[in-house]
DSSP file (Angstrom, degrees, kcal/mol; ACC not computed):
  #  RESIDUE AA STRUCTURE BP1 BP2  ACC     N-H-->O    O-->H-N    N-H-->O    O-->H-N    TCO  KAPPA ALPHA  PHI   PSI    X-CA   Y-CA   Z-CA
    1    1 A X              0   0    0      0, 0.0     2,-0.1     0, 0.0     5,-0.0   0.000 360.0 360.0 360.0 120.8    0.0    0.0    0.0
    2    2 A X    >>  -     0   0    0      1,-0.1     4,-2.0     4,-0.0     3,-0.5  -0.358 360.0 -95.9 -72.0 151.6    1.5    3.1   -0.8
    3    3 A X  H 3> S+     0   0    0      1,-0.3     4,-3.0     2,-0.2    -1,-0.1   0.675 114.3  52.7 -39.4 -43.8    1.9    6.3    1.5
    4    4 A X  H 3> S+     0   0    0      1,-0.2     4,-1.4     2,-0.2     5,-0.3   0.943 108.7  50.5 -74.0 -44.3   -0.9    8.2    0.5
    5    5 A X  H <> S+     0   0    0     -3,-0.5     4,-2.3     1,-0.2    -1,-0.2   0.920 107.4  46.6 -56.7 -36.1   -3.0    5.8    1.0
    6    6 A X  H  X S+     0   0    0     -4,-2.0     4,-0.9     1,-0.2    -1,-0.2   0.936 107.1  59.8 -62.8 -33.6   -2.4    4.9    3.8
    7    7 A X  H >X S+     0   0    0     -4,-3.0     4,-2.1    -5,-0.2     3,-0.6   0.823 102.7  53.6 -42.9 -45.8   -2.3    8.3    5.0
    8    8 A X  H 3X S+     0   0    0     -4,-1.4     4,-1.4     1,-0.3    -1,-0.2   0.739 105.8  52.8 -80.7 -32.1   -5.8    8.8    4.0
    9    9 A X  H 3< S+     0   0    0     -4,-2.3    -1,-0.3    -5,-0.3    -2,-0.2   0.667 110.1  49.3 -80.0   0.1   -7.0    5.8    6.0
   10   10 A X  H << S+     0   0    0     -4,-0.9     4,-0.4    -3,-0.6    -2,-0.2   0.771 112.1  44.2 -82.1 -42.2   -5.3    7.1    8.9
   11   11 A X  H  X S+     0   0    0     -4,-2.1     4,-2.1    -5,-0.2    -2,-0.2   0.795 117.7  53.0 -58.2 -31.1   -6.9   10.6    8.4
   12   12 A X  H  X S+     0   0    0     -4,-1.4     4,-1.1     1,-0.2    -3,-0.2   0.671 112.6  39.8 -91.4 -46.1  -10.2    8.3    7.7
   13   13 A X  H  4 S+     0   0    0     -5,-0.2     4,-0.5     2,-0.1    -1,-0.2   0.536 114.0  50.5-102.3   1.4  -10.0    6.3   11.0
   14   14 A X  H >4 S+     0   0    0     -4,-0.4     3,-2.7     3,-0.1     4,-0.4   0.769 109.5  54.7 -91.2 -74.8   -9.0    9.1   13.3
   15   15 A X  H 3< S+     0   0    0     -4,-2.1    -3,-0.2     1,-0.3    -2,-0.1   0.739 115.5  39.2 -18.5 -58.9  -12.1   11.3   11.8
   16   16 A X  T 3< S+     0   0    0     -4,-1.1     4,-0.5     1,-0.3    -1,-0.3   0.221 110.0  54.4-103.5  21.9  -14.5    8.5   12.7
   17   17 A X  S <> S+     0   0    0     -3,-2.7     4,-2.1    -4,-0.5     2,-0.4   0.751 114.9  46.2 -66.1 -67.3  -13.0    7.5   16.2
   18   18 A X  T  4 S+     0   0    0     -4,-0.4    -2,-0.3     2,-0.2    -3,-0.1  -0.053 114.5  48.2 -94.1  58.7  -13.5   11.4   17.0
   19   19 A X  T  > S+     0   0    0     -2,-0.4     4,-2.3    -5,-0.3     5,-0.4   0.509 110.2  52.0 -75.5 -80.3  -17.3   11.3   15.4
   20   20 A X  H  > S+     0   0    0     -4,-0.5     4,-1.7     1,-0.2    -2,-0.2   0.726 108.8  46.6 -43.5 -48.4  -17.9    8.4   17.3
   21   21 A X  H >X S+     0   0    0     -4,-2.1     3,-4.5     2,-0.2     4,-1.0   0.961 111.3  55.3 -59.0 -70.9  -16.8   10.2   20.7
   22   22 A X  H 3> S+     0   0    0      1,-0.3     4,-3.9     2,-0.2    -2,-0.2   0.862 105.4  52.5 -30.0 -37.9  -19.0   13.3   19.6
   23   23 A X  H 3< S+     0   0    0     -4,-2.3     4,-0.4     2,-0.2    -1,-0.3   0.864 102.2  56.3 -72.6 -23.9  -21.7   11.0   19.4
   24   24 A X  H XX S+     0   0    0     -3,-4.5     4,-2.4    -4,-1.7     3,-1.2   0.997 111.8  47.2 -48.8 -60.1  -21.0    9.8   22.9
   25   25 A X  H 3X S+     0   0    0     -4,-1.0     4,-1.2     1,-0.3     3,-0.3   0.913 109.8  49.7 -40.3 -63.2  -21.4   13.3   23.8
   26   26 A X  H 3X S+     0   0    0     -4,-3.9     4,-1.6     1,-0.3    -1,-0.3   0.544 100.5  62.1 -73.9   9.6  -24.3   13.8   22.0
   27   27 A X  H <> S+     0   0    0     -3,-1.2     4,-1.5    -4,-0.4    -1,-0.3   0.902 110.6  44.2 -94.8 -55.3  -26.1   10.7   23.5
   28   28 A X  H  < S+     0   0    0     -4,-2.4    -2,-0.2    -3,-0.3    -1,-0.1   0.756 109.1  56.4 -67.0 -15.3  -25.8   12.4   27.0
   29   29 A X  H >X S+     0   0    0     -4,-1.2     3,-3.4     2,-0.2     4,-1.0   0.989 106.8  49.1 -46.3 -77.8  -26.8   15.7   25.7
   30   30 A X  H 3X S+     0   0    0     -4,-1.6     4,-4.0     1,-0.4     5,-0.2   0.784 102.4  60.7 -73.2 -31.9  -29.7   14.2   24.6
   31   31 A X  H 3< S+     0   0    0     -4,-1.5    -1,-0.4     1,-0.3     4,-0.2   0.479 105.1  53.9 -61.5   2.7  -30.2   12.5   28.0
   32   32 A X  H X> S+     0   0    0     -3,-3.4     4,-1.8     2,-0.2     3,-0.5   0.767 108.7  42.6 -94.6 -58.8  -30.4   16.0   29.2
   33   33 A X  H 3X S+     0   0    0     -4,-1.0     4,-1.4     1,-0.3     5,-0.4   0.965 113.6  56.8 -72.1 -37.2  -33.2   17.1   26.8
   34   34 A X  H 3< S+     0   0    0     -4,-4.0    -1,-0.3     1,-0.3    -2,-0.2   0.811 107.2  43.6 -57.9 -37.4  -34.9   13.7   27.7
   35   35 A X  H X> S+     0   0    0     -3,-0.5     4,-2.8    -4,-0.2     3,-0.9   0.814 119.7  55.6 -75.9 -52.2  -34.9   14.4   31.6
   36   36 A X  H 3< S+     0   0    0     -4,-1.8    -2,-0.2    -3,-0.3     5,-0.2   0.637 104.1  47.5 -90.8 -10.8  -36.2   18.3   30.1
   37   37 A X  T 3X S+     0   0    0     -4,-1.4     4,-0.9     2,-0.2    -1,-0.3   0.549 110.2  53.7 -59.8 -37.1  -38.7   17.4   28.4
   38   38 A X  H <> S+     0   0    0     -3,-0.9     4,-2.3    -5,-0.4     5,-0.4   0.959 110.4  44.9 -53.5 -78.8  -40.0   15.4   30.9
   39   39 A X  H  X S+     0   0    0     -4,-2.8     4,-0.6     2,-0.2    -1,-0.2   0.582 106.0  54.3 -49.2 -15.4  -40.0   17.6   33.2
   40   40 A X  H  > S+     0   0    0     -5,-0.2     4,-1.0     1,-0.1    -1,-0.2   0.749 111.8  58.7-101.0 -28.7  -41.5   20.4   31.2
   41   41 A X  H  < S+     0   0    0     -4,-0.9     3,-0.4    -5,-0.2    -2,-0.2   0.880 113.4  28.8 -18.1 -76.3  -44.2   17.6   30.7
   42   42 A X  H >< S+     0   0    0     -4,-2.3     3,-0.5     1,-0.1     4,-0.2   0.809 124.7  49.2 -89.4 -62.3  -45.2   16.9   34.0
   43   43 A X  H 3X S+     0   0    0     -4,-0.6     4,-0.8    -5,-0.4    -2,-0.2   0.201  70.0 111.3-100.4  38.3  -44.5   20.3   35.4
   44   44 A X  H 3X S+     0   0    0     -4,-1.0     4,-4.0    -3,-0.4    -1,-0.2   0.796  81.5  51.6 -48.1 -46.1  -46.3   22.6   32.8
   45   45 A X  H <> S+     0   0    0     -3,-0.5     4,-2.2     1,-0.2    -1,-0.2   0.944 111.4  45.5 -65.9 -56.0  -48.9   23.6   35.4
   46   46 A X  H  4 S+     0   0    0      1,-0.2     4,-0.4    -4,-0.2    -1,-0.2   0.600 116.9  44.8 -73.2 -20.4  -46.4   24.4   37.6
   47   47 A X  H  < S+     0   0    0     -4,-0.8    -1,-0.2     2,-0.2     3,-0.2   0.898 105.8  56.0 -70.9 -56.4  -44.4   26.3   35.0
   48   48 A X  H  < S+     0   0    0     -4,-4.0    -2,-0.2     1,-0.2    -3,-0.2   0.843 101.9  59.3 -38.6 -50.1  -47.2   28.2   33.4
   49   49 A X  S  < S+     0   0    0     -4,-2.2    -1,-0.2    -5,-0.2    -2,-0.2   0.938  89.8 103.3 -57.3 -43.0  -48.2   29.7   37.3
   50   50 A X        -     0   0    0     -4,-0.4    -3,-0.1    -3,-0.2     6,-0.0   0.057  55.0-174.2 -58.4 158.0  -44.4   31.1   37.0
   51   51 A X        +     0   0    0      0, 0.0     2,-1.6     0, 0.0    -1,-0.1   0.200  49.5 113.3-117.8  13.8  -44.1   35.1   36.0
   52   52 A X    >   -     0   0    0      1,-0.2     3,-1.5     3,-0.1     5,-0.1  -0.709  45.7-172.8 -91.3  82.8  -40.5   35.2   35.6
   53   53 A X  T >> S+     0   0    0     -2,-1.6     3,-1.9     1,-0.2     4,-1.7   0.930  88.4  70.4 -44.1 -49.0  -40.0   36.1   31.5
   54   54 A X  H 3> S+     0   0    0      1,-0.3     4,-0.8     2,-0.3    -1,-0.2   0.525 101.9  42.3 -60.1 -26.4  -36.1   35.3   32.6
   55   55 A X  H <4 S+     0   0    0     -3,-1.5    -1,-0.3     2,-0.2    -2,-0.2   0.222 115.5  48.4-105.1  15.0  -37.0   31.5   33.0
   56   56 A X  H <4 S+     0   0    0     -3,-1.9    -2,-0.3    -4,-0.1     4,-0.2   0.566 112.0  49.5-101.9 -43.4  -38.9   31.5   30.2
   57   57 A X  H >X S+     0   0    0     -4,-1.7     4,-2.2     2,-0.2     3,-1.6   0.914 108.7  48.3 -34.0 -70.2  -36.3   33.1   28.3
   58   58 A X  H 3X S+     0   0    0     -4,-0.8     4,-2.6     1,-0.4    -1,-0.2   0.783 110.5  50.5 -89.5 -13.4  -33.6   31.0   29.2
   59   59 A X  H 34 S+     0   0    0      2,-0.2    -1,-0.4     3,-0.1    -2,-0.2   0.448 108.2  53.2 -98.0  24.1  -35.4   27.6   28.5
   60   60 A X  H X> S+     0   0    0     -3,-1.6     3,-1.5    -4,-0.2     4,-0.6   0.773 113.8  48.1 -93.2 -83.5  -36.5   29.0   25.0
   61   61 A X  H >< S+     0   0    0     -4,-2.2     3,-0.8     2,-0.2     4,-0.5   0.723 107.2  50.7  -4.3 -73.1  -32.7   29.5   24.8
   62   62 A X  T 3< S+     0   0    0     -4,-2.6    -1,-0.2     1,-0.2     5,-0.2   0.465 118.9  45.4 -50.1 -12.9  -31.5   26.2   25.9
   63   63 A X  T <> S+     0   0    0     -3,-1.5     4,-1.2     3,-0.2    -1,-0.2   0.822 109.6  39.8 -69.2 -51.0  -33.6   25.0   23.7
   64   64 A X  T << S+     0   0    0     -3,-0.8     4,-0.3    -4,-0.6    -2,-0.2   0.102 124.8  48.5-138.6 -16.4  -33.5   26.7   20.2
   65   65 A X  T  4 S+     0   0    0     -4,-0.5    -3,-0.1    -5,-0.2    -2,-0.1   0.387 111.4  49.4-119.7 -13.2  -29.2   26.6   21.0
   66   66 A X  T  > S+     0   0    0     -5,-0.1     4,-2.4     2,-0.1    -2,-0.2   0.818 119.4  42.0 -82.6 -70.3  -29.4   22.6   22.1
   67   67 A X  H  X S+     0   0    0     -4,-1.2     4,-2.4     1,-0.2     5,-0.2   0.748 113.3  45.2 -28.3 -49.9  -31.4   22.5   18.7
   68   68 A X  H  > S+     0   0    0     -4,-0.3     4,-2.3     2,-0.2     5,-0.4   0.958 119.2  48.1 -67.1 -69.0  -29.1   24.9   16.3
   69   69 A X  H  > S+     0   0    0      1,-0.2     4,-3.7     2,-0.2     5,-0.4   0.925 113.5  52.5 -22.0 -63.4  -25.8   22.8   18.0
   70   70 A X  H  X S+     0   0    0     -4,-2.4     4,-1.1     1,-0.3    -1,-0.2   0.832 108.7  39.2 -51.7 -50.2  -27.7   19.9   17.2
   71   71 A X  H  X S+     0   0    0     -4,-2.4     4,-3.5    -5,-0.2    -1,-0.3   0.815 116.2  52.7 -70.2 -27.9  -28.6   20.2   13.5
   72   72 A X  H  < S+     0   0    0     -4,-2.3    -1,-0.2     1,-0.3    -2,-0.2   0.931 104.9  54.6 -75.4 -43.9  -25.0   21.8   12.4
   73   73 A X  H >X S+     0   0    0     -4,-3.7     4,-2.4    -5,-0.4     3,-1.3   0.798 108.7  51.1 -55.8 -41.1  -23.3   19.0   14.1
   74   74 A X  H 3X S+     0   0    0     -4,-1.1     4,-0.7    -5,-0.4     5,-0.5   0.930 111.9  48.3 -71.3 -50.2  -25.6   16.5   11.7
   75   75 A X  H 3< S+     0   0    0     -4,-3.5    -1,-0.3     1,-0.2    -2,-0.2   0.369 105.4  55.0 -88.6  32.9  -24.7   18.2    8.7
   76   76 A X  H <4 S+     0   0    0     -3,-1.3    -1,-0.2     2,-0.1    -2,-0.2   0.566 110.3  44.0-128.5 -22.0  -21.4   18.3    9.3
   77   77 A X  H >< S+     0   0    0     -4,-2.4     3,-5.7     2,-0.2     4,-0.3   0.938 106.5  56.8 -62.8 -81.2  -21.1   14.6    9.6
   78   78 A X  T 3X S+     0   0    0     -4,-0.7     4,-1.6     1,-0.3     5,-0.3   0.742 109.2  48.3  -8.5 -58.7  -23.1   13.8    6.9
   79   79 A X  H 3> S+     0   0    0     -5,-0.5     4,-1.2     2,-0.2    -1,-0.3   0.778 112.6  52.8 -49.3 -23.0  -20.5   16.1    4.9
   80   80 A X  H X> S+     0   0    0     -3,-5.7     4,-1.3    -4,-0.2     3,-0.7   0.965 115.5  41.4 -87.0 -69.2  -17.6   13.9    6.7
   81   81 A X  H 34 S+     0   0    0     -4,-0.3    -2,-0.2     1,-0.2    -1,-0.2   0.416 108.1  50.9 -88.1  19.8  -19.1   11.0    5.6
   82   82 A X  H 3X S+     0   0    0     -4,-1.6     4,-1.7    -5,-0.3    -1,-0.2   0.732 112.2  59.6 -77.8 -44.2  -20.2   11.6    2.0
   83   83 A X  H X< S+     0   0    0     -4,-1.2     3,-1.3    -3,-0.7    -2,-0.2   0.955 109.4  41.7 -57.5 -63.5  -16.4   12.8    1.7
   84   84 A X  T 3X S+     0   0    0     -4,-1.3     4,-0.5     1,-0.3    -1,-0.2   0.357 106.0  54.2-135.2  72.0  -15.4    9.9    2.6
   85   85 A X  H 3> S+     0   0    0      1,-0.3     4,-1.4     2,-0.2    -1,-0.3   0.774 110.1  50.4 -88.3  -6.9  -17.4    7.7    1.0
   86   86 A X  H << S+     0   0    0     -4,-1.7     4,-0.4    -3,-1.3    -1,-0.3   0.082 110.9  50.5 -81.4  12.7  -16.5    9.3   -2.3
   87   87 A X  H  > S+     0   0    0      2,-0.1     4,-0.8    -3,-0.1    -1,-0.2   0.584 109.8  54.1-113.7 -25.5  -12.7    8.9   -1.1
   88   88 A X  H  X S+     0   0    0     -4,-0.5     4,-4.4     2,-0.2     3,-0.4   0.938 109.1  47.0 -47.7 -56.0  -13.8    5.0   -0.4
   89   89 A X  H  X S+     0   0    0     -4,-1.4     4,-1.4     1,-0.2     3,-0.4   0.957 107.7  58.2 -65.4 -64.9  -15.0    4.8   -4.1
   90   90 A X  H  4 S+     0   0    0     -4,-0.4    -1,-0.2     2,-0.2    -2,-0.2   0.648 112.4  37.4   2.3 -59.8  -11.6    6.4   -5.0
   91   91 A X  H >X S+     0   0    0     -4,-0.8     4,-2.1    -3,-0.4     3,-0.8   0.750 111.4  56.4 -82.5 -45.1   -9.5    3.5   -3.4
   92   92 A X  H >X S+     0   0    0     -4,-4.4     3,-2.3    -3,-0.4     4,-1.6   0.924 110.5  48.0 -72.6 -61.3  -11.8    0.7   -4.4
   93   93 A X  H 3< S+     0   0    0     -4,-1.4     4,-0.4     1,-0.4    -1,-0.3   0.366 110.8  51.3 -99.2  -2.2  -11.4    1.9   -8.2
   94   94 A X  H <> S+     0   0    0     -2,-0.9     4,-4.4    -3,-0.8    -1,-0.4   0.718 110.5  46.4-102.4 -35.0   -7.7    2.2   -7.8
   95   95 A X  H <X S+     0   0    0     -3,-2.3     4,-2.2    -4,-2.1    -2,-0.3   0.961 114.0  48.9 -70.5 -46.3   -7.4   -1.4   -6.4
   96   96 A X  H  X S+     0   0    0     -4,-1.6     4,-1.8    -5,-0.3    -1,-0.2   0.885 108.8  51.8 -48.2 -38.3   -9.6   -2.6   -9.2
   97   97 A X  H  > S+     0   0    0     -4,-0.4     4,-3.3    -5,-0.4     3,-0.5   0.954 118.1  43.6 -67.7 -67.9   -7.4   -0.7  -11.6
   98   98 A X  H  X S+     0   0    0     -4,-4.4     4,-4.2     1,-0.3    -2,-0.2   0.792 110.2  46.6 -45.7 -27.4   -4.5   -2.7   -9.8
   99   99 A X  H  X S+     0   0    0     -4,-2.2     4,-2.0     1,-0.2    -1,-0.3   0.797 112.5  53.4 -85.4 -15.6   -5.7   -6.0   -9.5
  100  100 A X  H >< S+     0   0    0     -4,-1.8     3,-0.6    -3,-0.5     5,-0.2   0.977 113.3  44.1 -74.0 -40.3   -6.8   -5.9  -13.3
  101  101 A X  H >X S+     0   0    0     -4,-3.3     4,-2.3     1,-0.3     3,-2.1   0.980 110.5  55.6 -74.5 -40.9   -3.0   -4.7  -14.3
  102  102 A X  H 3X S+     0   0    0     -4,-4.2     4,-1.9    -5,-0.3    -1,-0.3   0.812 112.8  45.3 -46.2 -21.2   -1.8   -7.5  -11.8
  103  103 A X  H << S+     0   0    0     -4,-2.0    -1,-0.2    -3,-0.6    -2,-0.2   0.387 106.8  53.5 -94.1  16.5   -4.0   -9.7  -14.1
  104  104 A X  H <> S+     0   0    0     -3,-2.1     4,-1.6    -4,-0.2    -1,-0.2   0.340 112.3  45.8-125.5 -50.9   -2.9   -8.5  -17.2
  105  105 A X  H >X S+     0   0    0     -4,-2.3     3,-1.2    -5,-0.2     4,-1.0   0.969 109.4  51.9 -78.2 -35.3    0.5   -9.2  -16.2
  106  106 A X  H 3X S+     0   0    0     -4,-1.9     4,-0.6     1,-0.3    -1,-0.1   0.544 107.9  57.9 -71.8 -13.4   -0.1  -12.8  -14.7
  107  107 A X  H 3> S+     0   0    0      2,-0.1     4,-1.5     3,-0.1    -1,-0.3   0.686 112.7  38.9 -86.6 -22.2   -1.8  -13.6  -18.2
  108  108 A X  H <X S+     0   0    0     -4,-1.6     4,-0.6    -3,-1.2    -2,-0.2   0.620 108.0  57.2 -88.6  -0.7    1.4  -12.7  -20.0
  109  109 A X  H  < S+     0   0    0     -4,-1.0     3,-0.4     2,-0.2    -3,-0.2   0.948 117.8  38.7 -69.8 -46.7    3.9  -14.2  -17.6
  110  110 A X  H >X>S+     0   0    0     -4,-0.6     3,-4.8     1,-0.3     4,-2.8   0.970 109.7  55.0 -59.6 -58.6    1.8  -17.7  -18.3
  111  111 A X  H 3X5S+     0   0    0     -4,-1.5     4,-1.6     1,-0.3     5,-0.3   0.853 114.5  48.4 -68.2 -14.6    1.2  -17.2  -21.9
  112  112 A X  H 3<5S+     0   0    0     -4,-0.6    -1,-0.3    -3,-0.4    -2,-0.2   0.445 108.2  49.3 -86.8   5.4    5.4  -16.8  -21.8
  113  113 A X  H <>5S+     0   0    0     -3,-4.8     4,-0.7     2,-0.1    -1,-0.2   0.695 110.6  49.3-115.2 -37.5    6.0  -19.5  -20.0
  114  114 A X  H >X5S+     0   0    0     -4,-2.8     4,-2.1     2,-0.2     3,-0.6   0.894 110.9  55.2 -46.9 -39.1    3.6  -22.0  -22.5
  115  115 A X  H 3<<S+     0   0    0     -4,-1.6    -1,-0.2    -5,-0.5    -3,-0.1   0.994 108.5  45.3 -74.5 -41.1    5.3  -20.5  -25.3
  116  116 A X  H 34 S+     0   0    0     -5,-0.3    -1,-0.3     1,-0.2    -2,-0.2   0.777 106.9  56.3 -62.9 -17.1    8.6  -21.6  -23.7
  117  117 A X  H <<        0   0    0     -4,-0.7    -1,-0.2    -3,-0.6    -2,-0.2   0.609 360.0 360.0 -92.4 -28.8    7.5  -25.1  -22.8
  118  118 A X     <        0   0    0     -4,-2.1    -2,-0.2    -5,-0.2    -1,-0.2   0.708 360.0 360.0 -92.8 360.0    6.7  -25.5  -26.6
């Protein structure tokens, strides 16, 4: 395997070790909105009675800034991994290219070694 490739499967497996941690993250994130939801669930009544705009505010905030995080973060994997599966597609077509010239060559070594045998 030559350097660049390998390079790019190094670049390739680091990316999608630290995606995989970000998704860790975002799996406890979400166990945060999952507990807030709950809660705004259950204690609507008790929310509603509030008059404080400033706690209304700030979970409209936490909200609408869990949400924004959330969606940029999706489309920016999705970009990670469309790159590279188009870098995947890349690789396989050069390894097809190779194994056809290795088989190109392993049909004229033979046919040169029949010809010698006759």
């Amino acid at each position: 395997m030559n350097q660049e490739t390998n390079n790019i499967l190094n670049r390739h497996e680091e990316d999608l070790n630290r995606i995989n941690d970000q998704r860790r993250l975002w799996l406890y994130a979400s166990s945060v909105v999952f507990v807030s939801t709950i809660f705004l669930i259950f204690g609507w009544n008790w929310l509603s009675g509030l008059e404080s705009s400033e706690l209304w505010w700030f979970i409209v905030s936490c909200m609408l800034i869990t949400s924004i995080n959330w969606w940029y973060w999706t489309m920016k994997v999705i970009r990670i991994i469309l790159k590279y599966q188009a870098i995947e597609y890349e690789l396989l077509k050069d390894i097809l290219n190779d194994v056809a010239e290795l088989k190109a060559s392993i049909t004229t070594l033979k046919h040169r070694e029949l010809d010698k045998l006759k």
